[in-house]
C-alpha positions in Angstrom: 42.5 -21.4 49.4 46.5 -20.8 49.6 46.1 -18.8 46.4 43.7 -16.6 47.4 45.6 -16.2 50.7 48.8 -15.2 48.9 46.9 -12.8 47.1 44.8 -11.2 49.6 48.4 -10.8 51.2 49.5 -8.9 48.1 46.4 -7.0 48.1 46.5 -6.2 51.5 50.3 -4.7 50.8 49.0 -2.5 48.3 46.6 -0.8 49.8 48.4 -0.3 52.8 51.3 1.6 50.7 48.7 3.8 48.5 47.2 4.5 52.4 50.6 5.6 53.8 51.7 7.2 50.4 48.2 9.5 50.7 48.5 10.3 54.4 51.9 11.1 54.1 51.4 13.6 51.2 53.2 12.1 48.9 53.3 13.4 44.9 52.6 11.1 42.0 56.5 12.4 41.7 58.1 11.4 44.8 56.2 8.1 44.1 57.9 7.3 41.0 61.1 8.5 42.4 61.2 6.6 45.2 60.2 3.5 43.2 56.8 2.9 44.6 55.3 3.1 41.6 57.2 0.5 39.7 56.9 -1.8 42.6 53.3 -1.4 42.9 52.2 -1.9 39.3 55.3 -4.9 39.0 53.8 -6.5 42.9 50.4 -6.0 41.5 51.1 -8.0 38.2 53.1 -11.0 40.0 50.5 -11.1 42.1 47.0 -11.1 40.2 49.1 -13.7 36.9 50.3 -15.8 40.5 47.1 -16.0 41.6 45.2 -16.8 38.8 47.8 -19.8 37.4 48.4 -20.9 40.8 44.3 -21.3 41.2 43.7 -23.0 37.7 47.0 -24.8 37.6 47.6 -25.5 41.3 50.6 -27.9 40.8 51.9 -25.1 38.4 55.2 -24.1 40.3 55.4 -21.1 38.1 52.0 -19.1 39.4 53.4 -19.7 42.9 56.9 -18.2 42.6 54.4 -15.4 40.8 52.9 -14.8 43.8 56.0 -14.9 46.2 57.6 -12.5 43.8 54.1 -10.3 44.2 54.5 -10.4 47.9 58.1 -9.5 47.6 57.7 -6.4 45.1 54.3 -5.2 47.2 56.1 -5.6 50.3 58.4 -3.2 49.5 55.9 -1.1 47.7 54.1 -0.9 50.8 56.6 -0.7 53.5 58.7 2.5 51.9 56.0 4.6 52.3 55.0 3.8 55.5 58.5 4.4 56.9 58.3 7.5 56.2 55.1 8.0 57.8 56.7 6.5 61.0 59.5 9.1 60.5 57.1 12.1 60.1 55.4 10.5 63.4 58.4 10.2 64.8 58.5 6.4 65.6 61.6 5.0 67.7 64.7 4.0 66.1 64.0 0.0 66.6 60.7 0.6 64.8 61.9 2.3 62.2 65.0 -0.2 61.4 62.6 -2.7 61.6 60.1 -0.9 58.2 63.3 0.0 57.2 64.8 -3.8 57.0 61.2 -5.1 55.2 61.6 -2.2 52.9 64.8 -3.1 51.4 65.1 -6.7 51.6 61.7 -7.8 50.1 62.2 -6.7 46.7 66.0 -8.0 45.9 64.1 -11.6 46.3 61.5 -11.2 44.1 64.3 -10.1 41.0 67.1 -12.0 42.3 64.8 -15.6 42.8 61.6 -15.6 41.9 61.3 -14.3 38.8 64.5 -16.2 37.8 62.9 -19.3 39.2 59.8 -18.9 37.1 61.3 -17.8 33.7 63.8 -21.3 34.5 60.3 -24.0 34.9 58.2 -21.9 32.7 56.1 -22.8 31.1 54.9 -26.1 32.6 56.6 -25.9 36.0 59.2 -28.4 35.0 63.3 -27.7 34.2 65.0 -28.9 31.7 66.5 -32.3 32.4 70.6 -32.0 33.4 72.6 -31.3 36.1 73.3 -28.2 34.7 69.5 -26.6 34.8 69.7 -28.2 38.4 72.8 -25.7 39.0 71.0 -22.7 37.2 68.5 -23.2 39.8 71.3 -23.1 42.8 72.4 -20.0 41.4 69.2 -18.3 41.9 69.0 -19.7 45.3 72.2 -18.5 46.2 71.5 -14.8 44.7 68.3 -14.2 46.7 70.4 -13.5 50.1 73.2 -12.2 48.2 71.1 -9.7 46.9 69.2 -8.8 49.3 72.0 -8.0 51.3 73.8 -6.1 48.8 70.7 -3.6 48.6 70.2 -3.9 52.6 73.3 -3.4 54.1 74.5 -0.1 53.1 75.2 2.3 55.6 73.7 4.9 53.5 70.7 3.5 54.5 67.1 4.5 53.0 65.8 8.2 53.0 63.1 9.8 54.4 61.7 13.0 56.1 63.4 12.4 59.1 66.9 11.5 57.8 68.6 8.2 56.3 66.8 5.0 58.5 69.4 2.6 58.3 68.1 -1.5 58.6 69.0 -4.4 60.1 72.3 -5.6 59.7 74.3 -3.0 58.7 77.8 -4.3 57.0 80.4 -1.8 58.6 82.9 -3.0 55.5 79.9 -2.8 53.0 82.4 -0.5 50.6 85.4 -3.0 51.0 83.1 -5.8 50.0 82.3 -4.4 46.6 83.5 -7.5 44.6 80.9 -9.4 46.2 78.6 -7.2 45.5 80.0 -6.8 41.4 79.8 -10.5 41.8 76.2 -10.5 42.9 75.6 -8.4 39.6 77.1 -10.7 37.4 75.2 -14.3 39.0 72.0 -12.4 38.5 72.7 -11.5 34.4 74.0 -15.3 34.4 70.8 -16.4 36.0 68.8 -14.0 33.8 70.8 -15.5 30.4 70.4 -19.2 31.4 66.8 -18.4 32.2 66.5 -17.3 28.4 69.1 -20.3 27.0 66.3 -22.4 28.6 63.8 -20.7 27.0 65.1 -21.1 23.4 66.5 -24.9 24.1 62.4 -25.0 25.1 61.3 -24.0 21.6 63.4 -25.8 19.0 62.9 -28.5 21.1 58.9 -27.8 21.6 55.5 -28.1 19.7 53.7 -26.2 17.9 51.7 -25.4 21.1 54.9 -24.9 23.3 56.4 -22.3 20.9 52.9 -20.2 20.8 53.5 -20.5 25.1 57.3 -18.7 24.8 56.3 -16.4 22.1 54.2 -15.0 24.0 56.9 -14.7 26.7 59.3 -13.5 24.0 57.0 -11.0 23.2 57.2 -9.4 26.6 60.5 -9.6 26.9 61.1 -7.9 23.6 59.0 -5.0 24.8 61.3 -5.4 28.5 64.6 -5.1 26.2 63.4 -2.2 24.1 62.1 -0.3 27.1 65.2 -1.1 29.4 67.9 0.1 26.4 67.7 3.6 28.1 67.7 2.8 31.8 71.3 0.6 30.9 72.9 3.4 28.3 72.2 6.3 30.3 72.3 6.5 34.6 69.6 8.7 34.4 66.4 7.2 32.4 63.0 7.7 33.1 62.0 5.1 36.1 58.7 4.5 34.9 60.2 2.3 32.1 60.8 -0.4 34.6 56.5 -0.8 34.1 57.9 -3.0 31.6 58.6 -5.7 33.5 54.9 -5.6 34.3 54.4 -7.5 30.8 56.2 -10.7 32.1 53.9 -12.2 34.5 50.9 -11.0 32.3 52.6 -12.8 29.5 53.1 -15.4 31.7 49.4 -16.2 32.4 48.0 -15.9 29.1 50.8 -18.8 27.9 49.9 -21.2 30.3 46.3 -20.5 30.5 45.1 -18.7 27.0 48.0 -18.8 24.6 45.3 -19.7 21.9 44.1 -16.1 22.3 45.5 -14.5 18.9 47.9 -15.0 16.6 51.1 -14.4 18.6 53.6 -14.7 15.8 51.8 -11.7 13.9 52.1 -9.4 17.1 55.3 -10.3 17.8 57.1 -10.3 13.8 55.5 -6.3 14.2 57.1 -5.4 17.6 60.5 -7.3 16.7 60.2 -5.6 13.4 59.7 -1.7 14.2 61.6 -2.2 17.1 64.8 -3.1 15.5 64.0 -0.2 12.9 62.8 2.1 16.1 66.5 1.2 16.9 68.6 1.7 13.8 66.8 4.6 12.9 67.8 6.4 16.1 71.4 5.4 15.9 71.5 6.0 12.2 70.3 9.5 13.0 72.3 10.4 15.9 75.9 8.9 13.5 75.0 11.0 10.7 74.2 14.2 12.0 77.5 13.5 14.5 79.5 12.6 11.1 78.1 15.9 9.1 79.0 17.9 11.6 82.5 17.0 11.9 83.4 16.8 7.8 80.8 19.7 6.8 81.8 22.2 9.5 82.4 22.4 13.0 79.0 22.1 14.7 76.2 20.8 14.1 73.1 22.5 12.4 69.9 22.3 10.8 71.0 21.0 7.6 72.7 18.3 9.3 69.6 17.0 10.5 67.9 17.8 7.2 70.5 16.0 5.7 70.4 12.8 8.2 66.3 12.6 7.8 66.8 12.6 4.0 69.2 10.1 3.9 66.9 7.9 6.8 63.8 8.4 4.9 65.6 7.3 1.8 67.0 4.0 3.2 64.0 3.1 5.7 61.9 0.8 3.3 64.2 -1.1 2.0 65.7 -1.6 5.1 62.1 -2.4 6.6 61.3 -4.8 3.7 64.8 -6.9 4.8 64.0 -7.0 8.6 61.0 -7.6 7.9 61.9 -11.5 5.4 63.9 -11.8 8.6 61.5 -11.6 11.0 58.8 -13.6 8.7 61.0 -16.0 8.2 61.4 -17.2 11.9 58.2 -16.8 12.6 56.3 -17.9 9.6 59.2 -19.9 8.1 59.4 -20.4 4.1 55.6 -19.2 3.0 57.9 -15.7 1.5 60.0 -18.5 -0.6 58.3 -21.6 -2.1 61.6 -22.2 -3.7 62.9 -22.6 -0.4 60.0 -24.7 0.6 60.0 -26.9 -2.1 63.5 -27.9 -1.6 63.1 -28.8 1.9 60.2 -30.9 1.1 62.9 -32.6 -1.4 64.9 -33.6 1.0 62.7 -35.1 3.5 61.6 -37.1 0.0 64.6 -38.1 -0.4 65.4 -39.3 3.5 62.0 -40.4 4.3 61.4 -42.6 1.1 57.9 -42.7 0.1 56.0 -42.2 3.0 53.6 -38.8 2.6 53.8 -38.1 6.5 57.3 -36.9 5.6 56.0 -34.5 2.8 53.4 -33.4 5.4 55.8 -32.6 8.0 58.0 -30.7 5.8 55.1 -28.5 4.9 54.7 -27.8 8.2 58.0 -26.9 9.2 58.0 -24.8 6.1 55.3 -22.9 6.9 55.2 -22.9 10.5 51.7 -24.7 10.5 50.2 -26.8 13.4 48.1 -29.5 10.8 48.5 -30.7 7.5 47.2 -34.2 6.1 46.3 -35.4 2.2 42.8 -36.6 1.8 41.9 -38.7 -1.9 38.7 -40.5 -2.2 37.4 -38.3 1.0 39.5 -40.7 3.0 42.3 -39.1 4.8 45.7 -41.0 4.0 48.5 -38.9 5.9 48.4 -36.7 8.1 50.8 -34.4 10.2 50.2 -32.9 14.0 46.8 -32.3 15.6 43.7 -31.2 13.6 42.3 -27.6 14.3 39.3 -25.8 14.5 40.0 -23.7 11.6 41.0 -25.6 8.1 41.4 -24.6 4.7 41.7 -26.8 2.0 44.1 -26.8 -1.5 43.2 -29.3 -4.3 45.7 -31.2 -5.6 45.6 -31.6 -9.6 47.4 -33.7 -11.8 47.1 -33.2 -15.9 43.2 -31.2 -14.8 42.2 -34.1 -12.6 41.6 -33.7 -9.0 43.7 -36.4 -7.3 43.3 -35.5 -4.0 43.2 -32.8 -1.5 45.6 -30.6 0.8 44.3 -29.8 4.1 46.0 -27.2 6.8 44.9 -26.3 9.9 45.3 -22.2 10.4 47.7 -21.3 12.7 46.3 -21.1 16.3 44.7 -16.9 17.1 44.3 -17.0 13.1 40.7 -17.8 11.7 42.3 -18.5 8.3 45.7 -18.3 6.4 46.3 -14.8 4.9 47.3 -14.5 1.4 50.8 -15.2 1.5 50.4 -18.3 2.9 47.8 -19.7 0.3 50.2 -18.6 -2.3 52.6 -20.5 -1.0 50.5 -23.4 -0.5 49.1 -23.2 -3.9 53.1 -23.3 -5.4 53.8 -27.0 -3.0 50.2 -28.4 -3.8 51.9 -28.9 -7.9 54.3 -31.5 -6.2 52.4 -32.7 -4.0 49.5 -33.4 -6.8 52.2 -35.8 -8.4 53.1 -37.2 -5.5 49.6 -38.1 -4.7 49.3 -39.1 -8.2 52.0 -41.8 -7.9 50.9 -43.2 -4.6 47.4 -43.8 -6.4 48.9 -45.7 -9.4 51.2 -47.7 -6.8 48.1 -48.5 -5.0 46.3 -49.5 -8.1 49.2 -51.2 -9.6 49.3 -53.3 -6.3 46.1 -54.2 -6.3 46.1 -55.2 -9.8 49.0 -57.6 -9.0 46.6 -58.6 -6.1 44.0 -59.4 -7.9 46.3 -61.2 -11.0 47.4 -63.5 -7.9 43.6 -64.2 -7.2 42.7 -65.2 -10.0 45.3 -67.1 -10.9 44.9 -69.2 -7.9 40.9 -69.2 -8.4 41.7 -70.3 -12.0 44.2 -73.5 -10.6 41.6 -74.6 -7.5 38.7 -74.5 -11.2 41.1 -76.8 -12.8 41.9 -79.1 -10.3 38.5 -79.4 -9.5 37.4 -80.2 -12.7 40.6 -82.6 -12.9 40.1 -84.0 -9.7 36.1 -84.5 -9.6 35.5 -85.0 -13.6 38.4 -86.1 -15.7 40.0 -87.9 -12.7 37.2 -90.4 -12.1 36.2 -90.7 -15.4 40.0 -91.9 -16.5 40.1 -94.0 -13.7 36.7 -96.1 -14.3 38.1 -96.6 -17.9 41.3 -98.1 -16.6 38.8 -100.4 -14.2 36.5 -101.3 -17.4 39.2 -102.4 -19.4 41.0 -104.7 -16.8 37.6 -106.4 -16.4 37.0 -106.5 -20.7 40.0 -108.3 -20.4 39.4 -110.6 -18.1 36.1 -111.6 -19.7 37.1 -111.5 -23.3 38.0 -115.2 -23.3 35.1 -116.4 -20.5 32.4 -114.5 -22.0 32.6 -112.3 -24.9 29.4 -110.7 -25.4 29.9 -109.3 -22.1 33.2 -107.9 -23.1 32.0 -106.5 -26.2 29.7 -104.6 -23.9 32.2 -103.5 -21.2 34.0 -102.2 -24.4 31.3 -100.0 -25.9 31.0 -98.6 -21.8 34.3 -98.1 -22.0 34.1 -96.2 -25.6 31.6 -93.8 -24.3 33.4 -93.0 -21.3 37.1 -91.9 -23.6 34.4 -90.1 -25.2 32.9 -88.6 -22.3 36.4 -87.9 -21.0 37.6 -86.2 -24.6 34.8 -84.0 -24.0 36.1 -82.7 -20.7 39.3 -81.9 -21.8 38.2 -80.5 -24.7 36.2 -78.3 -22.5 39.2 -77.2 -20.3 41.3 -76.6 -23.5 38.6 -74.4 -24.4 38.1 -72.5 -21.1 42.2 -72.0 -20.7 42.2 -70.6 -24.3 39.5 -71.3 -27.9 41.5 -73.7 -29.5 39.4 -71.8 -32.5 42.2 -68.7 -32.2 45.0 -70.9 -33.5 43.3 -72.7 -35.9 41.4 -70.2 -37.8 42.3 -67.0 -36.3 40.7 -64.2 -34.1 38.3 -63.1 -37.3 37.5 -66.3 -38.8 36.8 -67.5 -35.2 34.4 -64.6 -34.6 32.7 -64.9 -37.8 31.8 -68.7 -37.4 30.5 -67.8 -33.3 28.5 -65.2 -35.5 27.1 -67.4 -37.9 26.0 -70.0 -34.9 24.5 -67.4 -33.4 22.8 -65.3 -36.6 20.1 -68.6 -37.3 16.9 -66.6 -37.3 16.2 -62.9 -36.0 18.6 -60.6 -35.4 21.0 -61.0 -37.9 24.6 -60.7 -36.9 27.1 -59.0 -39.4 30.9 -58.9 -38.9 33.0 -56.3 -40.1 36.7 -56.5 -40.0 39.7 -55.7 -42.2 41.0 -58.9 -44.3 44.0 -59.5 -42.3 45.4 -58.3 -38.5 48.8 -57.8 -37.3 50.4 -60.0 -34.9 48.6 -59.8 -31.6 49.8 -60.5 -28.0 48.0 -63.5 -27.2 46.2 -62.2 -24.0 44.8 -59.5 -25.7 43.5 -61.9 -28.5 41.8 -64.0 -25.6 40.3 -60.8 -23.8 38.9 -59.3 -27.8 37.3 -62.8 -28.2 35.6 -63.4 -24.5 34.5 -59.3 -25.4 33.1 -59.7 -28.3 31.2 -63.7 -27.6 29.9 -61.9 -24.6 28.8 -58.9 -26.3 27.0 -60.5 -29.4 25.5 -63.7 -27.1 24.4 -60.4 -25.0 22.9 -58.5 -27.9 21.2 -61.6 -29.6 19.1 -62.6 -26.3 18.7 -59.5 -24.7 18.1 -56.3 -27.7 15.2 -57.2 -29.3 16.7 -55.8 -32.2 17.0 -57.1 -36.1 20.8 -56.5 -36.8 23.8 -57.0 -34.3 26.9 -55.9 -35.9 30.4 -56.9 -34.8 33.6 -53.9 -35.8 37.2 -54.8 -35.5 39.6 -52.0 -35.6 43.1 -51.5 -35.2 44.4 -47.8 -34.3 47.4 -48.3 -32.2 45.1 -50.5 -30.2 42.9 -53.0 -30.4 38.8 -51.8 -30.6 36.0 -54.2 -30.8 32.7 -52.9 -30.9 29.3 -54.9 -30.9 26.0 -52.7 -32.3 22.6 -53.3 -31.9 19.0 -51.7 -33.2 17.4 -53.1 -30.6 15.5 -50.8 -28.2 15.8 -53.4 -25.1 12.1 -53.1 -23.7 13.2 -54.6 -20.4 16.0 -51.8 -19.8 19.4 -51.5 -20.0 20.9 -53.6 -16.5 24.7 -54.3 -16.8 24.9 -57.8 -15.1 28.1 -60.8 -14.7 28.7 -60.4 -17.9 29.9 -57.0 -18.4 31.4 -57.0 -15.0 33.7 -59.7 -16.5 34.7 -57.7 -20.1 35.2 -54.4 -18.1 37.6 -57.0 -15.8 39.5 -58.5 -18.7 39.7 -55.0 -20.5 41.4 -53.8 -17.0 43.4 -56.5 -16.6 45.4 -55.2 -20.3 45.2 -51.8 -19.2 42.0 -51.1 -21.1 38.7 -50.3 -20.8 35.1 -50.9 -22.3 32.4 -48.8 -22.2 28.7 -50.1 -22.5 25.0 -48.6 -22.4 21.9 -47.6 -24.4 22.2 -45.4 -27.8 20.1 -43.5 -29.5 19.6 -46.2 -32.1 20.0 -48.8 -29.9 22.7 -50.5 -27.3 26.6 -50.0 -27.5 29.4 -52.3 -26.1 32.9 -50.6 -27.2 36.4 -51.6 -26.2 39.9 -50.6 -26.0 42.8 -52.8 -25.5 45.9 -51.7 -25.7 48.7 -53.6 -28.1 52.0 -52.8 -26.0 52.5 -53.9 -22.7 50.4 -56.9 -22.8 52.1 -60.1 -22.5 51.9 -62.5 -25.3 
């Protein structure tokens, strides 16, 4: 309700001065000349971006000094034209000091303190912490009056069609207090220059969505600067260039309440751009036809200018295409040099070890991009900032193998990254490819080590099992039957005798077991006849009757690592005890090959009637070729069933 108060206030101003301005005949000229203009289109702006922050965003401070600074500019908008009605009606002299005093002092407030005020908490109504903010803010306190009375104190007092009206008070000394009043001017550029300090300290310090806020801001007050350059070089520029300042409370709103609206950085790398060039080209033009005329004769003429255009024209695109890196660069940061990039990303490698939120970031900063995160597997493993609604994805690929995935989030007002910016992307996904690369074989290498580790403890609890709940009781009721063979063997022999033959078949029984766990920890058949011999005699066990198994193999192999002699013979038992019950076939036939690694295959004719169904059992020889870095591959052939694998000679311990 206070908002739409304020603004019905600010309203209410206006069209009280466009009243007054009409029914004291006033030209669109004598308007802008007496400033109505700019303070009506400036008051009208504070006052509509006031109101509508102050009504979405009540505890906003920023819409409400908005709409103070609206009341403020309006109020003097208003008030100038209807003293001069009040002259022409020929009001008394009280009356008129008293329009006379509104007119002058309402404005000074609104550029001295409000606007100040706002610029200082923009954009969420907060200042910077420090003492010193807190003193900025005391400075625009103190220029409000100070102002004010500068501009309302003169004797000269304000103009209209009666004669000067002079307001309320009137500073007899007004001309001997002109250091106050040069002091004035200088707190309100400091204000003005702390207000922007605070707006840059805002974005290096800021998000991605607090930078898109002040750039919008920037953007105005680029267009402010630009428009202003005349009124400050020469006393007499055109008035209605002070409409600029218009642009800062619209600005204003669409940062705090739709800074999402389009992409800012794009608008603003144009204006900065051909607004420097707008700049250089105008002082370029102006030096050279000032130089030609002095070293080419004594006045300037049409080949001067000639001359200056040619030299302009000649020198404009490169000097465009230089601004223009400069501009993209602190805007859109390193997508015009990957080199660049790709060195930055280095170095937060190198300081932020191996974690790939580091990378992410750096891509990021490099590019100027809200979102980035890897994804591998379709499961996303790092990620940087806030996901957006628009995403494009890079793939990552290492040796023409997909390893993962690059996704961005476009920058927000963009509905995708332009070309420049995939190129760019496309140049940091190679790194990144090997980066992802390398954090997959760490993970796989870890989990490897896991699963060593697993089994090796699974492998200990099997033995001490069998030790504990076999051997263990086994040993120990031989120990028992002997002490009582020996106590009977003189009492009663025959019972003895048979304690004895108990006791036999238990050391039997027991021999067994451990011959068992000798077996299970590594065929004692390896070291005594040798990783062929030892297959060929499983072979023959298994080759009684239908199918036949056949081993082929050369006469001798080289010296083999002892776990990959284990894993070929579990393989290749489990392959032909597979083959011989499951195929169907009339032939198995065993191949042992050595080609810088180890190959065992195991063939069949068999057309397997029941269907090929990998069970335990392959599971295991696919775990045990893993385990040596290998691998096995197994399924149905055209002429029958296939179990093939590879095991690698070096690396495996022996």
């Amino acid at each position: 309700m206070t908002a739409f108060v304020v603004a019905g206030v600010v309203l209410a101003e206006l069209v009280a001065g466009a009243v007054a301005a009409a029914a004291a005949g006033w030209t669109f000229a004598e308007m802008v000349d007496a400033f109505v203009v700019t303070n009506f289109v400036i008051g009208l702006s504070c006052g509509i971006a006031g109101f509508l922050i102050a009504w979405q965003r009540p505890r906003n401070p920023v819409g409400w000094l908005l709409l103070a600074a609206g009341v403020a500019q309006s109020g003097t908008a208003a008030f100038a034209p209807l003293l001069d009605l009040a002259a022409r009606a020929g009001w008394s002299g009280p009356a008129l000091r008293t329009l006379a005093t509104v007119t002058a002092y309402a404005w000074p407030w609104s550029i001295g303190t409000f606007l100040p005020l706002a610029l200082l908490m923009f954009p969420e109504g907060r200042l910077l912490p420090g003492r010193f903010w807190r003193a900025a803010v005391g400075l625009a306190v103190l220029l409000g009056p100070l102002f004010a009375l500068e501009v309302g104190s003169d004797p000269a007092g304000l103009p209209t069609a009666a004669g000067p009206v002079q307001p309320w008070p009137v500073l007899t000394g007004y001309a001997q207090l002109a250091p106050l009043w040069t002091a004035a001017e200088l707190i309100n550029i400091a204000v003005y220059l702390l207000a922007v300090a605070g707006l840059v300290l805002r974005y290096r310090r800021g998000d991605e969505q607090r930078r898109r806020q002040l750039l919008w801001l920037v953007l105005a007050l680029v267009v402010v600067t630009v428009m202003l350059v005349p009124w400050g070089l020469f006393t007499a520029g055109p008035i209605l260039q002070l409409l600029a300042i218009a642009l800062v409370p619209g600005a204003m709103t669409i940062a705090v309440l739709r800074h999402q609206l389009l992409d800012i950085r794009l608008v603003l790398s144009r204006t900065v751009l051909y607004a420097l060039l707008t700049c250089a080209v105008v002082v370029a033009y102006l030096g050279l036809v000032a130089f030609a005329g002095q070293v080419l004769r004594p006045g300037p003429g049409i080949g001067d200018s000639v001359l200056a255009t040619l030299v302009i024209a000649v020198g404009f695109n490169p000097v465009r295409v230089r601004l223009q890196r400069v501009v993209d660069r602190a805007l859109y940061g390193d997508r015009a040099d990957p080199v660049r990039a790709l060195a930055r990303m280095g170095e937060r490698l190198r300081s932020g070890g191996d974690d790939p939120g580091e990378v992410l970031a750096a891509v990021c900063e490099a590019l100027r991009l809200p979102y980035a995160a890897l994804r591998r597997d379709g499961t996303e493993r790092a990620r940087h900032g806030d996901p957006t609604d628009s995403q494009e994805v890079v793939g990552l690929n290492f040796q023409g193998e997909r390893v993962g995935e690059l996704a961005v989030g476009a920058r927000p007002g963009q509905r995708g990254l332009d070309r420049a910016d995939r190129a760019a992307l496309e140049i940091l996904a190679a790194p990144l490819a090997v980066a992802v690369h390398a954090t997959a074989l760490s993970e796989s290498l870890q989990r490897s080590r896991e699963q060593i580790v697993a089994a090796r403890e699974e492998e200990r609890r099997r033995l001490r099992r069998d030790l504990h709940d076999g051997l263990g009781p086994v040993l120990t009721g031989i120990s028992f039957q002997a002490d009582a063979a020996g106590n009977l063997l003189t009492s009663d022999p025959e019972a003895a005798a048979d304690l004895l033959i108990a006791l036999r078949a238990a050391a039997t029984e027991a021999i067994a077991d451990v011959r068992r766990l000798v077996h299970d920890l590594r065929p004692p058949a390896l070291d005594e006849l040798g990783l062929i011999e030892a297959l060929r005699r499983h072979a023959d066990q298994l080759g009684v009757g239908a199918p036949t198994v056949a081993v082929h193999a050369p006469a001798t192999l080289p010296q083999l690592p002892a776990a990959v002699e284990v894993a070929a013979y579990r393989i290749a038992v489990e392959a032909l005890t597979n083959a011989v019950r499951h195929s169907g076939g009339e032939r198995v036939d065993l191949r042992i090959e050595v080609d810088g690694a180890l190959e065992v295959s195991v063939d069949d004719d068999g057309g397997r009637a029941s269907g090929w169904t990998p069970g335990v059992g392959l599971t295991s020889m696919r775990e045990r070729a893993a385990e040596l870095g290998g691998s096995v591959a197994a399924g149905p052939e055209p002429g029958g069933g296939r179990v093939a694998a590879r095991l690698p000679l070096t690396g495996a311990a022996s």
